[in-house]
N, C-alpha and C positions, 0 to 999 in steps of 0.2 A: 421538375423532371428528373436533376439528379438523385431524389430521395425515391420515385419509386423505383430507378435501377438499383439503388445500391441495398433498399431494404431486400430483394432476395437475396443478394450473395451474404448479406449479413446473417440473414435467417435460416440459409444452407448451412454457413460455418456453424451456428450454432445446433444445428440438429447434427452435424460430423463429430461436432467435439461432445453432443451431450449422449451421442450412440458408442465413447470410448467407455470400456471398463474404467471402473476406479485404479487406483492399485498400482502395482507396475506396466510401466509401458514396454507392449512388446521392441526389440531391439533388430538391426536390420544389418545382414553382414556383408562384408566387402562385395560378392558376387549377388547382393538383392535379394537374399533370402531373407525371411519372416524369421528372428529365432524369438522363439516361445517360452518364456520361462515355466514350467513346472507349476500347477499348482499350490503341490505340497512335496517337499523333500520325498524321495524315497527309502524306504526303511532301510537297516541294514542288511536285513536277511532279502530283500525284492533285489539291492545290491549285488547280491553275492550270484544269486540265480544267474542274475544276468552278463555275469563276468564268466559263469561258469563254479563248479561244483568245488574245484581246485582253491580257490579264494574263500569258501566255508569253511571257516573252524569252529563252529560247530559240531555236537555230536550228531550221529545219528538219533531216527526216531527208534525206539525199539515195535518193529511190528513183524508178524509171520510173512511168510509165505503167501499166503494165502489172504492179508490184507493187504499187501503191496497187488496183488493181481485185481481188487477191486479199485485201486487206485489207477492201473493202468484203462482198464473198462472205463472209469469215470472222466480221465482227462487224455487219454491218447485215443482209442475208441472212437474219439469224436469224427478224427477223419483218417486212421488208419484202419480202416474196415474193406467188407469185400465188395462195397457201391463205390465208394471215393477213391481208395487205394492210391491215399498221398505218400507222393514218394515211392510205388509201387511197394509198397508195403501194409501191410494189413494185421489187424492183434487181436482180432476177430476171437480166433481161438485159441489167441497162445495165454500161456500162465505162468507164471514168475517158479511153482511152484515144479514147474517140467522144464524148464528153461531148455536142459540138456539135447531134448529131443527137437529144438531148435535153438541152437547153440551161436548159430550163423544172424539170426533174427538178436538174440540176447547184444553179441560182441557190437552189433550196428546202433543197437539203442545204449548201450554202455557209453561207447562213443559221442552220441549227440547228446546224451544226458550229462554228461561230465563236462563238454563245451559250454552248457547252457543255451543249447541252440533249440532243444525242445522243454516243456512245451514251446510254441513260438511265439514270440513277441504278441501281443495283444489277445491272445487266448489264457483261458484261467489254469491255474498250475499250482499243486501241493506246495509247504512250504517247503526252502532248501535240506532242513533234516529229512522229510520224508522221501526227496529227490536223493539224497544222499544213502538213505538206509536202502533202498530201490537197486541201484546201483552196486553199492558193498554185498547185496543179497546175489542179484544176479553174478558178481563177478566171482563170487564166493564158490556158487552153485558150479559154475561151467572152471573153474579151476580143479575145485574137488575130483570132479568125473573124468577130467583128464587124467589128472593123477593117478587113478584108478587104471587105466591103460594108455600110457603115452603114446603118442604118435605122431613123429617128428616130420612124418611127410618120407619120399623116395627121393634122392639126390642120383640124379643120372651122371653115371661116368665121363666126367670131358676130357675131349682129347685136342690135339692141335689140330686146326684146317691147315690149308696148302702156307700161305701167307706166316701164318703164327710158326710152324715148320723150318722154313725156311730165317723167319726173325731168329730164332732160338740158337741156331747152327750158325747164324751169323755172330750173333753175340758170344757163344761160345767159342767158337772159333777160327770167328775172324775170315768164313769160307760165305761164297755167293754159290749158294747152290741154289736149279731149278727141281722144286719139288715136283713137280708136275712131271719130272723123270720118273718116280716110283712109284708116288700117291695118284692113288685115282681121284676124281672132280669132286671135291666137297658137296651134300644134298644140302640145298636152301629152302630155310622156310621163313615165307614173309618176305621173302628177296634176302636174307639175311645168311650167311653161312658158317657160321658160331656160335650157334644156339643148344647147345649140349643135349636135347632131348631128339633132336634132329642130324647128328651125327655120330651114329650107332658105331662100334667099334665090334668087328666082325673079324673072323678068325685070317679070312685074307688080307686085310689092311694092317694088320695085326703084322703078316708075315712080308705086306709092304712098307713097313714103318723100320722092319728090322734089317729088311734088303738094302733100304738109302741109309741106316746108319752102319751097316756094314763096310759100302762101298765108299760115304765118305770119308768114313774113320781112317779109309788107306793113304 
């Protein structure tokens, strides 16, 4: 009786242990995870991608323009098109060789491609030099053309709100004054009332700014 219970468990154990790989035995970490070793090292260069573009020392590959744009088409393309539009982004039509004329689409891929964040993880992806020539082209491209006409952007004129007015005359000089005697009510945007694009300086505030340093100057 004892031998035909124990021949199953016996014959279970051995189909358990003869269904394990040879080789290394997978490893199991503090919290119960499975860790898996690696079948085979990774190269140095699958290395570097994955760390990001910064960690390549490496040259670049030498290619045009116009070979970097079929590299995009073959391994980005796959799902930044205008069906998928991963990431709300789409490369459908752009080209490495016009970058300029989407300069904004260039700076966003310059950015994940230097991470190593694209291609992503388990999708197929050029080696690190031609990741890297990709990048030195585009950045090259959308540099040049600024240079050509810089445009540093409009810096709006700031001035003090009621609060900030009042701090400034206090630290100066040592006086508790209510602003709210000359200055009229700060305009808020987003609830905010210090936001320099939102607090236009107009020829009357101007000549209310000069009335309270008038009066407290006395």
């Amino acid at each position: 009786m004892k031998t035909l219970v124990t021949a199953p468990v016996v014959l279970g154990t051995l189909m358990v242990l003869a269904g394990q790989p040879t080789g290394t035995v997978p490893s199991v970490g503090a919290k119960g995870d499975l860790l898996v070793a690696p079948s085979a090292p990774l190269s140095a260069d699958a290395s570097h991608v994955t760390l990001g573009l910064d960690t390549y020392t490496g040259e670049a590959a030498d290619l045009t323009p116009e070979e970097l744009t079929a590299v995009v088409r073959q391994y980005c393309q796959v799902c930044h098109n205008e069906v998928m539009l991963t990431g709300n982004l789409s490369l459908q039509d752009f080209a490495v060789e016009t970058v300029t004329e989407s300069a904004e689409t260039g700076e966003r891929m310059i950015r994940k491609l230097r991470a190593g964040m694209m291609p992503p993880p388990g999708m197929p992806r050029p080696g690190p030099d031609t990741l890297l020539a990709l990048v030195e082209t585009l950045e090259n491209q959308i540099d040049a053309e600024y240079d050509l006409a810089p445009n540093p952007g409009i810096r709006t004129f700031p001035r003090l709100n009621r609060p900030e007015y009042e701090s400034m005359i206090y630290d100066l000089l040592a006086l508790e004054v209510d602003a709210g005697d000359w200055l009229p009510l700060d305009t808020k945007s987003e609830n905010f009332d210090n936001i320099a694009d939102a607090q236009a300086l107009s020829p009357t505030l101007l000549e209310a700014y000069l009335n309270a340093a008038r009066e407290i100057s006395r």
